[in-house]
N, C-alpha and C positions, 0 to 999 in steps of 0.2 A: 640116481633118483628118477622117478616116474611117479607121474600122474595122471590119473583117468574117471573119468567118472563111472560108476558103479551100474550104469545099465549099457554101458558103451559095448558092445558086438566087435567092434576091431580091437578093440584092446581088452580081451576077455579077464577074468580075473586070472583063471591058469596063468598066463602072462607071468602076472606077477609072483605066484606061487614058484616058479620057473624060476624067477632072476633072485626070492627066498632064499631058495634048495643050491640055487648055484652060489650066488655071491654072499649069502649070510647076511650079518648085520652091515654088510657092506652095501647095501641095497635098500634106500629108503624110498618105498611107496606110499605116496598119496592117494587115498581113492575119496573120491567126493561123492556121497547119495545123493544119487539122482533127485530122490522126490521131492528134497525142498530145493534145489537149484531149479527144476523143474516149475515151483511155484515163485522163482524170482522172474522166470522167464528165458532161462538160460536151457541149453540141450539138455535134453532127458540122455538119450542115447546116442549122441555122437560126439565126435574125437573133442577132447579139452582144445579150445584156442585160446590161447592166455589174451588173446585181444579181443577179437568177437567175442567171447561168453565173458570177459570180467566183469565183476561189478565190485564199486567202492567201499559200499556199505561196509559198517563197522561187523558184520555177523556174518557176510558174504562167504557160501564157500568156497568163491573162488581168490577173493582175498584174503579168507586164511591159509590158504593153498600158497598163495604168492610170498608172504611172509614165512609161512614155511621154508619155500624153497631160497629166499635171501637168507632166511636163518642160517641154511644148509653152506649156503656158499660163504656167508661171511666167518661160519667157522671153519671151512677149510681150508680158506686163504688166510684166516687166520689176520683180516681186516676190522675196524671198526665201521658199522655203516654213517655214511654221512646225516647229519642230522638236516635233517628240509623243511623244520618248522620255520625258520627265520624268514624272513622276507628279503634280503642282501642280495 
């Protein structure tokens, strides 16, 4: 799995066409456009840092991103995720 945003220079899109061509559907890429992460305030064009650029917001694209990649892992470990609404 990878993640990058879509105006990112070090992580070009080739990149990802690359790990496509090689790995198949075995290769889940996320790419985030820049231009509204941009108008949340987050990098246009450098590296995703899942902590410096996050943002919570429910439309976030870097928390749909993050969700994604729980998605990814909670089906391959074949886990349920813990649920964290409670207060306990």
């Amino acid at each position: 799995m990878g993640l990058r945003f879509s105006g990112d220079k070090k992580s070009p899109a080739e990149r990802f066409t690359r790990f496509r061509e090689t790995l198949g559907d075995k290769f889940m890429g996320v790419e985030i456009d820049s231009s509204p992460a941009k108008s949340m305030g987050l990098q246009e064009v450098g590296p995703l840092g899942a902590d410096r650029d996050y943002s919570d917001e429910a439309t976030s694209p870097t928390r749909l991103a993050l969700e994604g990649v729980m998605d990814f892992f909670t089906s391959r470990l074949g886990i349920a995720p813990k649920d964290t609404s409670s207060k306990d």
